[in-house]
Backbone as numpy.savetxt, mean C-alpha at the origin, in Angstrom:
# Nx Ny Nz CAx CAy CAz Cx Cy Cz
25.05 -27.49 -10.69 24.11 -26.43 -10.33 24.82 -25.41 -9.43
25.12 -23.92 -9.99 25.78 -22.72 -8.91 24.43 -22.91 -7.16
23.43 -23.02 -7.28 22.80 -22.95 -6.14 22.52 -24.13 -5.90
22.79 -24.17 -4.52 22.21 -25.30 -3.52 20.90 -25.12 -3.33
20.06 -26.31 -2.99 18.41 -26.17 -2.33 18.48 -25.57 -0.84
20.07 -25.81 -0.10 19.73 -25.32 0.96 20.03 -24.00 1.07
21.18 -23.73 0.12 21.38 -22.03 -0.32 20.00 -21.24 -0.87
19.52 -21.54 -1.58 17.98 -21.14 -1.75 16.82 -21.02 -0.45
17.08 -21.98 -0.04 15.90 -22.39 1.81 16.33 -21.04 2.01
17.72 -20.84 2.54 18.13 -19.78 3.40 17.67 -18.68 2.56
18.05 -18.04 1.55 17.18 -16.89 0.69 16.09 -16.41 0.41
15.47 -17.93 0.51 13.90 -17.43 0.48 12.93 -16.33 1.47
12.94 -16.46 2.04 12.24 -15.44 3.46 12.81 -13.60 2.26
14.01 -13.68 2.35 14.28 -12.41 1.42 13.71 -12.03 0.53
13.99 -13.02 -0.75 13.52 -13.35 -1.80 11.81 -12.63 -2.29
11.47 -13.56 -0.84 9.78 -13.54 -0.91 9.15 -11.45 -0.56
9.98 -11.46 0.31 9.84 -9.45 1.07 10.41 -8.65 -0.26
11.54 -8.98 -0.97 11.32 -8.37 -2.11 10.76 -8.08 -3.08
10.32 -9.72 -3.41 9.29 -9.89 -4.81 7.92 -9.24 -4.27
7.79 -9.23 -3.23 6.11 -8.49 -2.64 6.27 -7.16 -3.13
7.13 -6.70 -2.15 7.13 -4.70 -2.67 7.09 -4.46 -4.26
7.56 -5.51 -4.69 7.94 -4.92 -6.69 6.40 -5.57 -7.09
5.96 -6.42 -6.48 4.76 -6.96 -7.21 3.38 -6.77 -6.06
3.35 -6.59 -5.15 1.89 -5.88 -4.26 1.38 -6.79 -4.19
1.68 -8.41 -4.05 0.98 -9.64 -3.83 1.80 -10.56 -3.69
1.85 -11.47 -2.86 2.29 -12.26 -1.86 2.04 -13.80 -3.28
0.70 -13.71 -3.48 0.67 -14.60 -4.28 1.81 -14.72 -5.50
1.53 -13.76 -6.53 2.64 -13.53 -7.45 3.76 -13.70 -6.77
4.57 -13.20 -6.20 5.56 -13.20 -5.25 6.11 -14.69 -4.96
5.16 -15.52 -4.69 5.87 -17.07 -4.31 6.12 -17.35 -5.91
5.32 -17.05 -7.08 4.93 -17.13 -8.21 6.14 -16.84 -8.42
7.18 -15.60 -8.73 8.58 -14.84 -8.56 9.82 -15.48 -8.24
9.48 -16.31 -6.98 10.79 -16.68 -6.41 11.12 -17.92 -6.73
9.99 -19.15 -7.34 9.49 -20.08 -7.89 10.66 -20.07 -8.92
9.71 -19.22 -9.45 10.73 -19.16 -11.10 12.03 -18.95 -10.92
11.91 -17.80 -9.90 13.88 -17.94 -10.07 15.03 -18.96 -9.82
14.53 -19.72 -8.74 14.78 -20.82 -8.37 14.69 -22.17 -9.74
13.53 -21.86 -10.56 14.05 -22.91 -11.53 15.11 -22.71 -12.18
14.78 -20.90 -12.42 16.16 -20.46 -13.28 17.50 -20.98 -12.85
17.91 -20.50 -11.45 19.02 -21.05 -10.63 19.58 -22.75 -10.96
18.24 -23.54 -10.99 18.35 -24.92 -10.78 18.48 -25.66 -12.22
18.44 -24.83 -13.03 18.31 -25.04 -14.29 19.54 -24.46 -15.10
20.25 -23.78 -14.09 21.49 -23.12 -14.98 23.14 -24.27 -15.46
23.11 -23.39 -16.28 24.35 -24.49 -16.99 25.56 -24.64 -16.60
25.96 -23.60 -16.21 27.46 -23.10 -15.16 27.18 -24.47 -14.09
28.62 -24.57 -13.92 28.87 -25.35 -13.11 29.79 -24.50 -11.75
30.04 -23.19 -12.04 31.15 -22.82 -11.56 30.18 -22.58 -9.63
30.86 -21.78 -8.48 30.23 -21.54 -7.21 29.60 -20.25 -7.45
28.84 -20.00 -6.71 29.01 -18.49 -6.52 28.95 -17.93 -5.09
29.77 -16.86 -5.22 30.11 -16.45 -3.64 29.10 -15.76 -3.32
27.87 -15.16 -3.55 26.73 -14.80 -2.66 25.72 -15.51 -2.88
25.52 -16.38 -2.58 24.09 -17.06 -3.57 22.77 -16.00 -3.55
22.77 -15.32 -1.84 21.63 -13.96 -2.08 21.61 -13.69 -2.86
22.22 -12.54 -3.28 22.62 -11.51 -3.78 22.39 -12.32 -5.28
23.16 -12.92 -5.65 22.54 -13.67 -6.76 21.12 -14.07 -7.37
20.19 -14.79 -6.58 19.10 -15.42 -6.23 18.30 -13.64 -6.22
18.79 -12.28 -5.49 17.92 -11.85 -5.22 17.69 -11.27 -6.72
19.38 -10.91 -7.60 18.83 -10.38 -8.83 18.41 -11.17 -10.31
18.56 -12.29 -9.85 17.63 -13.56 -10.51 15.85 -12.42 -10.55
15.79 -13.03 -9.57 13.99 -12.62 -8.85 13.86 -11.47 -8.76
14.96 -10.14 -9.08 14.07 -8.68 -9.34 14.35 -8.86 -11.33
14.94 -9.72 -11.74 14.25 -9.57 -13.36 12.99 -10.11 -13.29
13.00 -11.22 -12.47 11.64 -12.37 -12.90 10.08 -10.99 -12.61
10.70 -10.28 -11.49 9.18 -9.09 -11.23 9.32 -8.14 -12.15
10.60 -7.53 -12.47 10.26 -6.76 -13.65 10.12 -7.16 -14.98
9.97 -8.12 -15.35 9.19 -8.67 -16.59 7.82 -8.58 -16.29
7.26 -9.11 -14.94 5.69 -9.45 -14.43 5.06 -7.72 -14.89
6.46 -7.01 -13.88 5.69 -5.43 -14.06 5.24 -5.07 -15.62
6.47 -4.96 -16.26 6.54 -4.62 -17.70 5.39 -5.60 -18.37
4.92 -6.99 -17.98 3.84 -7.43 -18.84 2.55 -6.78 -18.20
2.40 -6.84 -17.17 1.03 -6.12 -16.56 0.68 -4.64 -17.50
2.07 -3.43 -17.80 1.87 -2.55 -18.17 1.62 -2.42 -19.13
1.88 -3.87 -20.52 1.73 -3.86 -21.69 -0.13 -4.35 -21.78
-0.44 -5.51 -20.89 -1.90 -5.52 -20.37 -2.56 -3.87 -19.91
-1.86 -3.24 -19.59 -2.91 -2.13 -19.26 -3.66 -2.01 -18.14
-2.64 -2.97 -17.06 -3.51 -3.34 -15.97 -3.36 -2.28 -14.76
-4.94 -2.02 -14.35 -4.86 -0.72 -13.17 -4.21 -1.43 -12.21
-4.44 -0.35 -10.85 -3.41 -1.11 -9.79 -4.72 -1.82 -9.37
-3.79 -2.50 -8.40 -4.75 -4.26 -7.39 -5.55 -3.44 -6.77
-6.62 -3.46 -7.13 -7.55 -2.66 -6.19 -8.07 -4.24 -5.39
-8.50 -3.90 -3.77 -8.91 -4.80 -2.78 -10.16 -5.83 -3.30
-11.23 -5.20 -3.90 -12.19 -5.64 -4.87 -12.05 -6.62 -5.82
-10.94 -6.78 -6.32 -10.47 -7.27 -7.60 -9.22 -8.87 -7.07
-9.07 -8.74 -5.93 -8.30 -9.93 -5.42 -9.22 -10.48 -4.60
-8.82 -12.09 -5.36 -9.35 -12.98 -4.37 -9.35 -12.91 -2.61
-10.19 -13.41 -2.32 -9.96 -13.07 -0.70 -8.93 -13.58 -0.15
-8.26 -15.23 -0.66 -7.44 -15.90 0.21 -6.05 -15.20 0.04
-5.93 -14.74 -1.35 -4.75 -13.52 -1.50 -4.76 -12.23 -0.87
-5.58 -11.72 -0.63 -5.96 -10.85 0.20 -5.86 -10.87 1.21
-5.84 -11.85 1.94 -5.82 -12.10 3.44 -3.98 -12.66 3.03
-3.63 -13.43 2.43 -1.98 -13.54 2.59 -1.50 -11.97 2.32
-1.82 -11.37 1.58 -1.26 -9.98 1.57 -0.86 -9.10 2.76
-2.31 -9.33 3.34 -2.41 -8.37 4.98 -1.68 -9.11 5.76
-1.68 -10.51 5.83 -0.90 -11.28 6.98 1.20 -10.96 6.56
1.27 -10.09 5.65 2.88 -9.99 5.34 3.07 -8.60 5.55
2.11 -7.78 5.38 1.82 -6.49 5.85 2.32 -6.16 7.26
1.28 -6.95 8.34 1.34 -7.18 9.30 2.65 -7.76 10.07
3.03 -8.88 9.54 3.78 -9.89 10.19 5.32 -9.25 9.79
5.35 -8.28 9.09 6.74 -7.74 8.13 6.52 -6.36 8.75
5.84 -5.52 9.04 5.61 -4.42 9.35 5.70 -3.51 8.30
4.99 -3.76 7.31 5.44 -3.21 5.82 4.50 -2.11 5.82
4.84 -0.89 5.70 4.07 0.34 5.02 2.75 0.04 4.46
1.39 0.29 4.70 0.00 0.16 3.87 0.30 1.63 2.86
0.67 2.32 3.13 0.82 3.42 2.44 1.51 3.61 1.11
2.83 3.12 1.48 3.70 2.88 0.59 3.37 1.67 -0.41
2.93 0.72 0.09 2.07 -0.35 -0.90 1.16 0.30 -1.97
0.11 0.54 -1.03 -0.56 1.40 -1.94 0.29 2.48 -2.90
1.11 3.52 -2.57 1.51 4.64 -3.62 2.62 3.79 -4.76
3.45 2.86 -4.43 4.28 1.73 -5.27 3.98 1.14 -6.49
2.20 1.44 -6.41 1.40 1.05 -8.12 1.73 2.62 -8.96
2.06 3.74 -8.64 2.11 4.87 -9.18 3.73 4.85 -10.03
4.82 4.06 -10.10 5.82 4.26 -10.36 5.92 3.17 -11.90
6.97 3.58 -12.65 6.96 2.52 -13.51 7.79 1.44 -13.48
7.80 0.28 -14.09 8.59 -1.08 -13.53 10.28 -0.42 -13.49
11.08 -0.04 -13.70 12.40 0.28 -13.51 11.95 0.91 -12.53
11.36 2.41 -12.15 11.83 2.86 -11.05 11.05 2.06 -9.60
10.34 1.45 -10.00 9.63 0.16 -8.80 10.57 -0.65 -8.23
11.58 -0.81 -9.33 12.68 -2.01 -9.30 13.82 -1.46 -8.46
13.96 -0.08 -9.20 15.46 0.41 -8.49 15.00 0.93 -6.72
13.32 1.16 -6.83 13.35 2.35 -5.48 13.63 0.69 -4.59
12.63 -0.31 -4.69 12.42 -1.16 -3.83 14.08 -1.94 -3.57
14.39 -1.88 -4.47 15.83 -2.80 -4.20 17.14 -1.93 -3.61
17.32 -0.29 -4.25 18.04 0.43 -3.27 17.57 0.86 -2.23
16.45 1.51 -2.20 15.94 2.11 -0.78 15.18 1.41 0.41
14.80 0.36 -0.30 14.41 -0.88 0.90 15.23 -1.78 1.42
16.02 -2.38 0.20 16.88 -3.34 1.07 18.37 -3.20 0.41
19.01 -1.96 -0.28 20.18 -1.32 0.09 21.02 -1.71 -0.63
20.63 -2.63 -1.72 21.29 -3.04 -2.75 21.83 -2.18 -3.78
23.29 -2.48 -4.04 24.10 -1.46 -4.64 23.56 -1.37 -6.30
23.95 0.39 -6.44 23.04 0.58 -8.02 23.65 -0.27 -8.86
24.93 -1.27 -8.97 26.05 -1.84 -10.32 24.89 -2.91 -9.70
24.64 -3.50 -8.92 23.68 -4.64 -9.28 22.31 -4.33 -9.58
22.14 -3.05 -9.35 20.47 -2.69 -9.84 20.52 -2.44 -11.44
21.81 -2.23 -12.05 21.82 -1.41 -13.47 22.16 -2.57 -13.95
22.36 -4.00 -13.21 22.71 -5.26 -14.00 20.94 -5.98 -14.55
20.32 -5.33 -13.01 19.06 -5.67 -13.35 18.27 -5.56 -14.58
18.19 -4.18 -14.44 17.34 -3.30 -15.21 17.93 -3.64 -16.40
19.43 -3.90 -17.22 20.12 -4.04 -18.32 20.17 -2.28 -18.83
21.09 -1.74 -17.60 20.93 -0.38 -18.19 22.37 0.05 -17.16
22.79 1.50 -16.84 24.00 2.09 -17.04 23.72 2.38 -15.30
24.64 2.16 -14.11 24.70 2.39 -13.07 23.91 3.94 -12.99
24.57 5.26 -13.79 23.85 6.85 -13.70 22.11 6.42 -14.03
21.98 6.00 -15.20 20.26 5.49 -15.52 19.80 4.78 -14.16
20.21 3.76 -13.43 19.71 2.86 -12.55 19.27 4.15 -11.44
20.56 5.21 -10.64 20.44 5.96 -10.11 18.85 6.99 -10.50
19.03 7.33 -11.61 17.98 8.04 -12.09 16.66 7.80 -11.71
17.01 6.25 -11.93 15.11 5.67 -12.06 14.72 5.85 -10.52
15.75 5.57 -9.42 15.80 5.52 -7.65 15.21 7.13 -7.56
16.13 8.21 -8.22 15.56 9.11 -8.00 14.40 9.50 -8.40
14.34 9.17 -9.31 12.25 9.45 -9.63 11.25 9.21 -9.08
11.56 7.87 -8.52 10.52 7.47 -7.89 10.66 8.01 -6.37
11.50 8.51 -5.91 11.58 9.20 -4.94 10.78 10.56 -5.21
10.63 11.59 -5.91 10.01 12.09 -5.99 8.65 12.09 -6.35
8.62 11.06 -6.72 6.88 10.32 -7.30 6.18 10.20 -6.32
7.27 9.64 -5.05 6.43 9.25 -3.83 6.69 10.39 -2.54
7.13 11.38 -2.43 7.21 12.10 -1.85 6.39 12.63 -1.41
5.49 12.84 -0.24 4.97 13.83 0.29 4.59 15.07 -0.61
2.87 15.24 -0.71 2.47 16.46 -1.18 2.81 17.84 -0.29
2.56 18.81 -0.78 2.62 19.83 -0.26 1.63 20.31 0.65
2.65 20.70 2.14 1.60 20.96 2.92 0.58 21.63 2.85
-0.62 21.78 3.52 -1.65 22.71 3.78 -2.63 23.17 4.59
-3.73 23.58 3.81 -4.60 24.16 5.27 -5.00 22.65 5.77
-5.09 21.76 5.48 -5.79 20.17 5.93 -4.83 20.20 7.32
-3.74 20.68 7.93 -3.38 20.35 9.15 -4.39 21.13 10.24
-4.28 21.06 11.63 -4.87 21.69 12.69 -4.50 23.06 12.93
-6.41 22.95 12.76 -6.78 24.26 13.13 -7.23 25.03 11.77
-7.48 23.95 10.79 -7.99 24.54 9.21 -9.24 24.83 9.54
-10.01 24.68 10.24 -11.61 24.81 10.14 -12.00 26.23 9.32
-11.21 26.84 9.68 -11.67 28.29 9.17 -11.40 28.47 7.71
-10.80 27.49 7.30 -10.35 27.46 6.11 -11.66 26.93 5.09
-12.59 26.09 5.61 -13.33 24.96 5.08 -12.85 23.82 4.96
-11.78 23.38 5.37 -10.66 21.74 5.45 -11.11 21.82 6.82
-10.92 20.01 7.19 -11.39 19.28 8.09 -9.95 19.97 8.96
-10.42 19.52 10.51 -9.45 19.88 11.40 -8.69 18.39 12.15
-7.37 18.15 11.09 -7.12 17.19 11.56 -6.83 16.23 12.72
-6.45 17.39 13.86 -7.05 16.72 15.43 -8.06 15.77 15.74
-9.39 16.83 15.00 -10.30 16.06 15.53 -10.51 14.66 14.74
-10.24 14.34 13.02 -10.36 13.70 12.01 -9.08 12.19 13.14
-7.88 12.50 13.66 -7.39 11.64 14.23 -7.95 11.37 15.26
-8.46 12.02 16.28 -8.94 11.32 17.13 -9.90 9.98 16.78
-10.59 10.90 16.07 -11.84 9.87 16.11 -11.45 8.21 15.21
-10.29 8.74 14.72 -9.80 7.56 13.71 -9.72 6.75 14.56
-8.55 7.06 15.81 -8.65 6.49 16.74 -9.03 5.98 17.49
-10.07 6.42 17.42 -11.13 5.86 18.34 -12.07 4.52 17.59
-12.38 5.11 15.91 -12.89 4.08 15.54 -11.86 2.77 15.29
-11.00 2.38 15.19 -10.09 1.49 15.23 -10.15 0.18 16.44
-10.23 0.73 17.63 -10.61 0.08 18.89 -12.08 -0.28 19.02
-12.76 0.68 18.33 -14.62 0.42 18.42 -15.19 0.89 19.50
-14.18 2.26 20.00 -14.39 3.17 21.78 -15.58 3.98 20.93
-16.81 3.07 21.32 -18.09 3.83 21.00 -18.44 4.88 21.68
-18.22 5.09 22.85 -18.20 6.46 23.75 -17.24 7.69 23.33
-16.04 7.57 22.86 -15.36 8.76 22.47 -15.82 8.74 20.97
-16.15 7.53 20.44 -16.22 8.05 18.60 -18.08 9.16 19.16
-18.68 8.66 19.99 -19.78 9.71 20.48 -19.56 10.84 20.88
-18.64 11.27 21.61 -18.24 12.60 21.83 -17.81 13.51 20.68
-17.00 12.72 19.65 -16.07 13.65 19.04 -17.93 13.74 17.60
-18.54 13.36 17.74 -19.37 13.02 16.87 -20.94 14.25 16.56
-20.97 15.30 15.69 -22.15 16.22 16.07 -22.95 15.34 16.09
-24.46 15.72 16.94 -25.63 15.58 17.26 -26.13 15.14 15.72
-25.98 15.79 15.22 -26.50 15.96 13.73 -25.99 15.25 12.75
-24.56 14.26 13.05 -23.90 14.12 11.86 -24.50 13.11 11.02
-23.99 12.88 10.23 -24.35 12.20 8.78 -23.24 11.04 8.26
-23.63 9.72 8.02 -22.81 9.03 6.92 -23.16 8.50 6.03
-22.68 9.42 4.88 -22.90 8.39 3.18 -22.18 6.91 3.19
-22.41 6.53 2.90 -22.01 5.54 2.01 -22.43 4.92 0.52
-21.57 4.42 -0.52 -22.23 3.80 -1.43 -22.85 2.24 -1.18
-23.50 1.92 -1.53 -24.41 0.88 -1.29 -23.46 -0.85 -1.29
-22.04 -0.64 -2.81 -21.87 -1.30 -2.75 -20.60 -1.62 -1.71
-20.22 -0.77 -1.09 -19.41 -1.27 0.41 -20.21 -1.70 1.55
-21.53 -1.93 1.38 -21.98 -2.09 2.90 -23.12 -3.93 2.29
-22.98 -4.62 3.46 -23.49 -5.39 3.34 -25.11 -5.22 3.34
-25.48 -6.76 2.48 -26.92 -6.35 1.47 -28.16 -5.66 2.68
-28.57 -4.73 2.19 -29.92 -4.24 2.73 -28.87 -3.08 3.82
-27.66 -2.87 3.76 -27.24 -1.75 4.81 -27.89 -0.51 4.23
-27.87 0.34 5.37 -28.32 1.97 5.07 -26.93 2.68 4.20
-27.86 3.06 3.33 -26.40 3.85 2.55 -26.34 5.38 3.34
-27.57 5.51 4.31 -27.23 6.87 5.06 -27.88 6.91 6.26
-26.93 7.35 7.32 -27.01 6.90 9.00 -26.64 8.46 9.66
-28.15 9.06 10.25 -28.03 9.70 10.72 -27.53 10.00 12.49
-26.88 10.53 12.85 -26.93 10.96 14.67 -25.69 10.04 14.97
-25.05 10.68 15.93 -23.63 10.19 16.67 -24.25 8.80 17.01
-24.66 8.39 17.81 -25.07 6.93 18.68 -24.91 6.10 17.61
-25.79 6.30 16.83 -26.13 5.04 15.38 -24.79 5.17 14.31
-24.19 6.63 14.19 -22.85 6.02 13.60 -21.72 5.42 14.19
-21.85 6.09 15.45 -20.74 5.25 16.54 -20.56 3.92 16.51
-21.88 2.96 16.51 -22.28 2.32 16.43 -21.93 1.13 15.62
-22.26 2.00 14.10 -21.99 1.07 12.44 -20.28 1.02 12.58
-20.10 1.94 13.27 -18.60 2.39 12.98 -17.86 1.40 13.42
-18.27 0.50 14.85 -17.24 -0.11 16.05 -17.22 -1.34 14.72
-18.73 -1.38 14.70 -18.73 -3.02 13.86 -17.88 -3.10 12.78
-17.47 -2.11 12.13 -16.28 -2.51 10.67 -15.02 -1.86 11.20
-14.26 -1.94 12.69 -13.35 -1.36 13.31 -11.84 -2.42 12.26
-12.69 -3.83 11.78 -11.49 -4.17 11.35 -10.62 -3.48 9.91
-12.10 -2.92 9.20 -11.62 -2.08 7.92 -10.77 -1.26 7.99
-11.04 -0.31 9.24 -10.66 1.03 9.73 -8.99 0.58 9.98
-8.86 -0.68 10.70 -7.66 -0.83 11.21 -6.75 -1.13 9.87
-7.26 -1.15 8.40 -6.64 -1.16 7.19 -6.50 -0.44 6.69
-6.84 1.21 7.25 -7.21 2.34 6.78 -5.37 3.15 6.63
-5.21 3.67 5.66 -3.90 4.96 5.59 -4.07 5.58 5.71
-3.75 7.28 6.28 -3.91 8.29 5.32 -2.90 8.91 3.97
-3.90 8.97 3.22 -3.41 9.71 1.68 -3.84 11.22 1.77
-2.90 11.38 0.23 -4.37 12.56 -0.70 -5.15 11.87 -1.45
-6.09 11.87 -1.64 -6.78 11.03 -3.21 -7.37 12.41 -4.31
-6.76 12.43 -5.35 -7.05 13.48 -6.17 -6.93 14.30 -5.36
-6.18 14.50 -5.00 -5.40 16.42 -3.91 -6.18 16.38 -3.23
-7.21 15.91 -2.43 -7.76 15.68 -1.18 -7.14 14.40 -0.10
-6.63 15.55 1.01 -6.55 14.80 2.00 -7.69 13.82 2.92
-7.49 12.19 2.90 -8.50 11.27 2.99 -7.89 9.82 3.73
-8.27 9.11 4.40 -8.11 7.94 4.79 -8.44 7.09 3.35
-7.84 6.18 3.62 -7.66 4.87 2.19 -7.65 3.29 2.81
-8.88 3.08 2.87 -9.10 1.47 3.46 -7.93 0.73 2.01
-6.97 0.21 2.75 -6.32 -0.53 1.89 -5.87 -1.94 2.53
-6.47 -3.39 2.24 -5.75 -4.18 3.00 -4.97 -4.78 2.28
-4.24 -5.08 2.78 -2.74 -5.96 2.47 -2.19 -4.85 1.44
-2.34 -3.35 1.58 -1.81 -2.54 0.57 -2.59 -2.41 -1.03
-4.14 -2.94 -1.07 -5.01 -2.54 -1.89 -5.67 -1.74 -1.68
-6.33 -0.68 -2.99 -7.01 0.17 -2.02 -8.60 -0.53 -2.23
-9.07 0.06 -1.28 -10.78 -1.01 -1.38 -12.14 0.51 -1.28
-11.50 1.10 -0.53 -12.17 2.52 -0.06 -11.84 3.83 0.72
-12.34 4.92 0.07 -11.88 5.77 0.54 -12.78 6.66 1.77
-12.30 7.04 3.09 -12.93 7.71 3.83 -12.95 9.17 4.21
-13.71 10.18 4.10 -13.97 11.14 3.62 -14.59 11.62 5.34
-13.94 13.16 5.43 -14.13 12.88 7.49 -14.42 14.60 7.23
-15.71 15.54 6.95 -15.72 16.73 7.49 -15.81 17.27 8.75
-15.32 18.16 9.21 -15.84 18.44 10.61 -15.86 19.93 10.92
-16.40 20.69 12.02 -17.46 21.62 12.14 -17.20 22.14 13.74
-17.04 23.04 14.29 -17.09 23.21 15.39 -16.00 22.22 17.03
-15.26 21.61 16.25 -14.35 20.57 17.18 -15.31 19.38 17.21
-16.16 19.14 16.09 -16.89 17.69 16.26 -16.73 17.36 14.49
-17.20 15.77 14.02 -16.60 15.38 13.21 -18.43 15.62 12.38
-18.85 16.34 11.83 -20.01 16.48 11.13 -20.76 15.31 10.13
-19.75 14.97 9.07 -20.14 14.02 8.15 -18.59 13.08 7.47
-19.59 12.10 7.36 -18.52 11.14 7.22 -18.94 10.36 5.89
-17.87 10.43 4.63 -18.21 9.79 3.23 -17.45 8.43 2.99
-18.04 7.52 2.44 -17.40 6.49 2.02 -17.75 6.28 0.54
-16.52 5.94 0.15 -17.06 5.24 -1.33 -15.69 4.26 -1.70
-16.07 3.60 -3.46 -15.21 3.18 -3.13 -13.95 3.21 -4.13
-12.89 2.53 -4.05 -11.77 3.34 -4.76 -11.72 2.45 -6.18
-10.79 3.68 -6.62 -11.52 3.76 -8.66 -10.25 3.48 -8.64
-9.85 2.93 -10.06 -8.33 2.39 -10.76 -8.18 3.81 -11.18
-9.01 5.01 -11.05 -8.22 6.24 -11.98 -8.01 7.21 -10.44
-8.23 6.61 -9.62 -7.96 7.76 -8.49 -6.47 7.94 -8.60
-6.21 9.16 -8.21 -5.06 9.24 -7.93 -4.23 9.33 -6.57
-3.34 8.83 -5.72 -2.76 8.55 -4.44 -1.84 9.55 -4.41
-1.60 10.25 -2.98 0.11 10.76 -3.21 0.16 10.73 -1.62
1.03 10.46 -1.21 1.46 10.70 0.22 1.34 12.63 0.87
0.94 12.26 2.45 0.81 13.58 3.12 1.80 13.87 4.12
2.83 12.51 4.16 4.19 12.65 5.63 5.25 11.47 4.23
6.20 11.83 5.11 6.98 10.83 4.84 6.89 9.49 5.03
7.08 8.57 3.89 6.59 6.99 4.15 7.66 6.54 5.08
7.35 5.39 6.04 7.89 4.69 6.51 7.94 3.39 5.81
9.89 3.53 5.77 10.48 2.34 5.14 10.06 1.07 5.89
9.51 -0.28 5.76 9.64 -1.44 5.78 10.66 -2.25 6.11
């Protein structure tokens, strides 16, 4: 057998941070490294090999780009939060968290196709040279390059606009105030999400994000301040995106999206506030540059 069990032990932790970014689930992912490891343990060579990583890691970026390429032949939308089990869901966020991995970039990573998923995550995350990415893919070091560059532009930052501070006059929210209050709802500082909040304001919601018998509409600062502290943990899963060329917060946990938050505002106060929830046809694009993982 070229791999040891303890050459593998040591790889795994890698293994596992790779197969996540190419596959957006932690579950699949052990599912990924599993297999490669039989592959490894199952191989016929007798000979050593001098990186077992590096080996092991491009074992386990074919084993995800087959997963990708079968999902795409399924027709399958991206992982929306809705659609995963909870206990995967909660391992998702706990690698999110515990890895310091981009919610953003998770989320926009369903927009690319399995090669350039393969090449962005394996050169631009963890720096792996394109002759082993073009061994991956079974394609030409310039092609491997190609696919890195595409998806670099896939995920790039939209074009700026009036949505930064001081748009009010524009009819776009004034993003000052849209951060503050983000801020504020995150912690559950019911007194500043009250200040930044009109007298008057308003929150939609659709019926099916709020637990049974909630108000799908909550009038006056106090009472949204309020609803707001209590789901501070959603908020703390929240990105900001565009969704369909609107600039918007994106409840995404563990990098699913689950809902989108919708923040007008009016006079230096935050007027109305929309929730609904997110569709397999929305479309995502980044508003800053992602932070690498």
């Amino acid at each position: 057998m070229p791999i040891t069990v303890e050459e593998f032990a040591t790889a795994r932790p890698h293994l596992l941070s790779v197969a996540h970014r190419m596959l957006g689930s932690a579950h699949d992912a052990q599912d990924a490294v599993q297999t490669a490891w039989v592959r490894a343990a199952t191989a016929r060579s007798s000979a050593s090999i001098g990186n077992p990583s590096a080996w092991l890691t491009t074992v386990t970026a074919r084993v995800c780009l087959d997963e990708l390429r079968a999902r795409r032949r399924r027709n399958e939308g991206p992982l929306l939060a809705d659609t995963v089990p909870a206990a995967d869901l909660a391992a998702d966020e706990t690698v999110l968290r515990s890895e310091d991995v981009s919610r953003a970039l998770m989320v926009l990573l369903d927009r690319l196709t399995p090669p350039q998923r393969v090449a962005y995550v394996l050169h631009d995350l963890f720096s792996t040279p394109f002759d082993r990415i073009a061994e991956v893919l079974g394609t030409t070091v310039p092609n491997a390059k190609q696919h890195a560059s595409r998806a670099r532009r896939r995920l790039a930052p939209a074009l700026p606009g009036a949505e930064e501070t001081g748009a009010e006059e524009t009819g776009r929210p004034d993003q000052r105030i849209v951060e503050a209050f983000m801020a504020a709802a995150r912690t559950g500082d019911t007194r500043r999400m009250i200040q930044l909040l009109a007298p008057d304001s308003v929150r939609d919601a659709e019926a099916a994000l709020l637990p049974h018998g909630g108000r799908t509409t909550v009038t006056g600062a106090a009472d949204i301040a309020a609803e707001t502290a209590h789901f501070r943990d959603r908020i703390r899963a929240a990105c900001r995106l565009t969704v369909n060329g609107t600039p918007m917060y994106v409840i995404a946990p563990g990098g699913h999206p689950f809902a989108t938050i919708g923040i007008n505002t009016a006079g230096g106060q935050v007027t109305r506030i929309t929730l609904r929830p997110a569709r397999a046809d929305d479309r995502f694009d980044a508003l800053e540059p992602l932070a690498a993982p």
